[in-house]
ZADRENTI-351422 format. One record per residue: x, y, z of N, C-alpha, C, O, CB in turn. Coordinates in Angstrom, 1 decimal. Last residue first. Glycine has a CB too. Example, Ala and Ser with C-alpha at 12.3 -4.5 7.8 and 13.67 -1.06 7.14 Angstrom:
n.X|n.Y|n.Z|ca.X|ca.Y|ca.Z|c.X|c.Y|c.Z|o.X|o.Y|o.Z|cb.X|cb.Y|cb.Z
12.8|-2.2|7.1|13.7|-1.1|7.1|12.9|0.0|7.9|13.4|1.1|8.0|14.1|-0.6|5.7;
13.2|-5.7|7.8|12.3|-4.5|7.8|13.2|-3.3|7.8|14.2|-3.3|8.5|11.3|-4.5|9.0;
END
This chain:
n.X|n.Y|n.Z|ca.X|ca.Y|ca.Z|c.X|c.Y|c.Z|o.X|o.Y|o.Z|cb.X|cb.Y|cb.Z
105.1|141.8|34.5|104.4|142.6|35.3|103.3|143.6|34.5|102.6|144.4|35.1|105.5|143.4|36.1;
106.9|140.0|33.2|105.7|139.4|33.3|104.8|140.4|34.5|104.0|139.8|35.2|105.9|137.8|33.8;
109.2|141.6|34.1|109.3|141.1|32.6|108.1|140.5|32.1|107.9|140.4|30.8|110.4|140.0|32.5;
109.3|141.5|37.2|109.3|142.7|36.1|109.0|142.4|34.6|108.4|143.2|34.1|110.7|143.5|36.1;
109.1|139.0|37.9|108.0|139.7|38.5|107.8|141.0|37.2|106.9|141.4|36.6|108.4|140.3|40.4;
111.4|137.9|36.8|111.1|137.2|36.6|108.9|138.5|36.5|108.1|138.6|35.6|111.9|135.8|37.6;
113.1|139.6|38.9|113.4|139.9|37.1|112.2|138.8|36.5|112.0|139.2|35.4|115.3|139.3|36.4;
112.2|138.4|41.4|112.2|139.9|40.7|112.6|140.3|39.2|112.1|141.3|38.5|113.2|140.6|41.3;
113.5|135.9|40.9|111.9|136.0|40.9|111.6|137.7|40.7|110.8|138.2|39.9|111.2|135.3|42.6;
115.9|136.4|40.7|115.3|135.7|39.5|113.8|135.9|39.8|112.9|136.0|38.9|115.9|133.9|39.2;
116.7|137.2|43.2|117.0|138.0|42.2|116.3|137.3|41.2|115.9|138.2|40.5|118.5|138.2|41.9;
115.8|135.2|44.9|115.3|136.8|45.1|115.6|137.1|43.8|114.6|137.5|43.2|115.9|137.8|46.2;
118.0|133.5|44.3|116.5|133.0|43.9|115.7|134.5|44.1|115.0|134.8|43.1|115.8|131.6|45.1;
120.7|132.5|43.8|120.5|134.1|44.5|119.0|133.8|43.5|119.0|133.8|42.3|122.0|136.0|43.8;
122.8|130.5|45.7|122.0|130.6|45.3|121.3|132.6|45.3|121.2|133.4|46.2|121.5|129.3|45.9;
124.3|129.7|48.1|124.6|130.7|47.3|124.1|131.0|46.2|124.8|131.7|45.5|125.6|130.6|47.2;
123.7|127.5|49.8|124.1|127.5|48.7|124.6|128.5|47.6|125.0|128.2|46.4|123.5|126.9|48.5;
122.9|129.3|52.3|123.6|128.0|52.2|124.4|127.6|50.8|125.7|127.5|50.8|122.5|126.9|52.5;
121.3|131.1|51.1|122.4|131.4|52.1|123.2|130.5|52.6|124.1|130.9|53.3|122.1|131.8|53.1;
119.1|130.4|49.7|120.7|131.4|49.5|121.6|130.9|50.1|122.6|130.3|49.6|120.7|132.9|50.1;
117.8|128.8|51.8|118.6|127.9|50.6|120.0|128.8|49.7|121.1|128.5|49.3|117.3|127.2|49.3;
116.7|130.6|53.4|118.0|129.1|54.1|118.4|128.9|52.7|119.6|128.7|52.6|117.1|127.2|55.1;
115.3|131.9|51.7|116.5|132.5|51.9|117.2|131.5|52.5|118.4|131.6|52.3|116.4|133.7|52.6;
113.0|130.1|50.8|113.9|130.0|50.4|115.2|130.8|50.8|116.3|130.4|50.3|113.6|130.1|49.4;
109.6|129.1|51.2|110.8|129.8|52.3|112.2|129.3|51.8|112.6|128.3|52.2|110.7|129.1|54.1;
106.8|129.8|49.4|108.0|129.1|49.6|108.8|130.4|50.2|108.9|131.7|50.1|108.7|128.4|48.0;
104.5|130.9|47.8|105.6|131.9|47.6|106.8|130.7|48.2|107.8|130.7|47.5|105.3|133.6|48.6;
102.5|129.0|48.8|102.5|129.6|47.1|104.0|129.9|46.6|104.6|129.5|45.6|101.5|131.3|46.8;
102.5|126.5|50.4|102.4|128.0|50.8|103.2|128.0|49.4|104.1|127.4|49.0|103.1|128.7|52.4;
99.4|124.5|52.2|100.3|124.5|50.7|100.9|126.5|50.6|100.2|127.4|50.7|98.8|123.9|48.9;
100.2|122.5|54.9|99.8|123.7|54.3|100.4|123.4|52.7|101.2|122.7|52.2|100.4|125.1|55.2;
99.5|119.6|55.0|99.4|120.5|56.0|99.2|121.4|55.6|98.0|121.7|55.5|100.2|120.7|56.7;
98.6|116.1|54.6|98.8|117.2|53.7|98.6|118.5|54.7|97.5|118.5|55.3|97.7|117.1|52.4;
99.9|112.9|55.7|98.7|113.7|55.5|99.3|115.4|55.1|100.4|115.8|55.5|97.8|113.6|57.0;
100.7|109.9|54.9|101.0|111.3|55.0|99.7|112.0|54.8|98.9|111.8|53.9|102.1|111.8|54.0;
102.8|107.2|56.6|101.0|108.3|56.1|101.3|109.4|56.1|102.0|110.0|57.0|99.4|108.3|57.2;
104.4|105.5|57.8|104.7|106.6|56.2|103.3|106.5|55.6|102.8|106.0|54.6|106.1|105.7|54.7;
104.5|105.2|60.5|104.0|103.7|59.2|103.9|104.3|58.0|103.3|103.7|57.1|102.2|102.9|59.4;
105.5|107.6|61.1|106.3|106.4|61.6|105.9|104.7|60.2|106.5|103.9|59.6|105.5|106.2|63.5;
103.6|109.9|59.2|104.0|109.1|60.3|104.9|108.1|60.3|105.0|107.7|59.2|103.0|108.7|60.8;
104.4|113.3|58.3|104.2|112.3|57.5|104.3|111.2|59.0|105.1|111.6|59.8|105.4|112.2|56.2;
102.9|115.7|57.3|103.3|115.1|58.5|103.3|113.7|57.5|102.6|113.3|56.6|102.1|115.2|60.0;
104.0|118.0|55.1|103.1|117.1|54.7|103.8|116.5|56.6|104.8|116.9|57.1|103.4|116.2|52.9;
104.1|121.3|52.9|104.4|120.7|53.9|103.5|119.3|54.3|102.3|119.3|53.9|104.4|121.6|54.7;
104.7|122.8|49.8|104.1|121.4|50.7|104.8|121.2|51.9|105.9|120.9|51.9|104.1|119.9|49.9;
105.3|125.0|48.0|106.1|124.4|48.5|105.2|123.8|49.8|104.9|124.5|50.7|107.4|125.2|48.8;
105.1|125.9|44.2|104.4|125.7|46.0|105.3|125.1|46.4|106.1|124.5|45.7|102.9|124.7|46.4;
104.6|127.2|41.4|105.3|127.6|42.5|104.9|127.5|43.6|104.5|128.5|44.2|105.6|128.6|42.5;
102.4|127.9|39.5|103.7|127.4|39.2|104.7|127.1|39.9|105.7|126.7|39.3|104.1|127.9|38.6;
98.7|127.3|39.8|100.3|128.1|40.4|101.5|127.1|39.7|101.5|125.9|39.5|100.5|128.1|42.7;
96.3|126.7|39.4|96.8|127.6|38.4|98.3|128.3|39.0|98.7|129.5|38.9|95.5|128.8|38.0;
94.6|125.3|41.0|95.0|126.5|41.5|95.8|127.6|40.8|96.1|128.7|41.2|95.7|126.2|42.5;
95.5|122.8|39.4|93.8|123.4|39.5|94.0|124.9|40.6|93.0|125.6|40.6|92.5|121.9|40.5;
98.0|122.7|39.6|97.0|123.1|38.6|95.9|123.7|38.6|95.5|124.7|38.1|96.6|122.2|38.1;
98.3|121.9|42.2|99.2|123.1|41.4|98.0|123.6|40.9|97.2|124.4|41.3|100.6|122.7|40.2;
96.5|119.1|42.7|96.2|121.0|43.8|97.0|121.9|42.9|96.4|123.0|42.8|97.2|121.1|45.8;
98.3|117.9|40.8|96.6|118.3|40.3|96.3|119.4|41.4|95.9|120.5|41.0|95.2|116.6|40.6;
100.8|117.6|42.5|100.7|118.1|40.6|99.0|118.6|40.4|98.8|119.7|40.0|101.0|116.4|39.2;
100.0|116.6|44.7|100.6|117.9|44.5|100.3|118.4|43.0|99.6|119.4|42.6|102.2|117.7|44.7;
99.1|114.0|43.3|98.0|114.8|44.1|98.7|115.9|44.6|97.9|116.6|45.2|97.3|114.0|45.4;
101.7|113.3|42.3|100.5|113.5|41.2|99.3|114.1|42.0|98.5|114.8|41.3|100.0|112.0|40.5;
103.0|113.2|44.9|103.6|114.0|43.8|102.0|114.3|43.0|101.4|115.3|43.1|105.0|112.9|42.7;
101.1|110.7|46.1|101.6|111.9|46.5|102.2|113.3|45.6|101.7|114.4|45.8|102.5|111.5|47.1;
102.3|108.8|44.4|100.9|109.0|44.5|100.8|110.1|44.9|100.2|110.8|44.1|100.3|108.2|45.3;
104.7|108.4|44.6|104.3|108.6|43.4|102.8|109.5|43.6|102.4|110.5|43.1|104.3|107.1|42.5;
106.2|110.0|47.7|105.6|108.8|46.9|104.8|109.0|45.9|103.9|109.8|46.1|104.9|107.9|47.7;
108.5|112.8|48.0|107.7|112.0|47.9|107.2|110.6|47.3|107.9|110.1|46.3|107.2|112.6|47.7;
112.6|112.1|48.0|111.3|112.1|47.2|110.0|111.5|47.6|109.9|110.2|47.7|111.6|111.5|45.9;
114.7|114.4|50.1|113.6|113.0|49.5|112.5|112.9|48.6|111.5|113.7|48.7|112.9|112.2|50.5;
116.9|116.1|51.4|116.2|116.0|50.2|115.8|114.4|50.4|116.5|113.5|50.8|117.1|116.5|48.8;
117.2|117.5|54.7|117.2|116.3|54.1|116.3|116.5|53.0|115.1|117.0|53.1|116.8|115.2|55.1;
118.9|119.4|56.9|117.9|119.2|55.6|118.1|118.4|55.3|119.2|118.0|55.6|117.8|119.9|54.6;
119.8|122.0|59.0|119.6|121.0|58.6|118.6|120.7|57.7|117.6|121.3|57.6|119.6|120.6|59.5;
121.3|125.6|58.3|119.8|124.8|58.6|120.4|123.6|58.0|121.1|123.6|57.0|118.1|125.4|57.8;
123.1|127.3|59.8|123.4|126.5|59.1|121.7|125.5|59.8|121.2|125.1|60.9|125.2|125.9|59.4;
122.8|131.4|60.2|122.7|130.1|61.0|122.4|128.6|59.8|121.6|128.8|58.9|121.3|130.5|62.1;
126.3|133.3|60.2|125.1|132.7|60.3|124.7|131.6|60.2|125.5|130.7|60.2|124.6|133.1|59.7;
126.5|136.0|63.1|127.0|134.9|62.3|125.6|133.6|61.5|124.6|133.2|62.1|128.1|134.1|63.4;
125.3|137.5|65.1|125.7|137.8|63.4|126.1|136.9|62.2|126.1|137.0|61.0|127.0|138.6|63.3;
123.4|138.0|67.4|124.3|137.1|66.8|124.3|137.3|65.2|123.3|137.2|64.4|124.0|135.6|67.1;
END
């Protein structure tokens, strides 16, 4: 199948508390660039799953037309 595939999504903003314990794991790991996954439950607990450095962005090309490959490669060469 060639055609392509339309991922569902929902933007929301973590809870304050949350954000600032993302912000301090960045840091102290010295990255500029994570993308959190978090379970979050029914009574809104969240517990913390993976932290992955690099991020799954081609759904977001390809939806929005967005060209993020290309900036992180010019981004890789200019700071290589």
């Amino acid at each position: 199948n060639t055609e392509p595939r339309h991922q569902n999504y929902t933007v929301f903003q973590p809870p304050k508390a949350i954000r600032m314990q993302a912000i301090q794991i960045m840091t102290e790991l010295n990255l500029t660039h994570g993308v959190f996954d978090f379970i979050v439950t029914d009574k809104d607990e969240w517990f913390f799953d993976t932290l992955n450095p690099l991020g799954q962005y081609q759904w977001i090309e390809d939806m929005k037309g967005s060209d993020i490959s290309s900036s992180i490669a010019k981004w890789l060469m200019i700071n290589n």
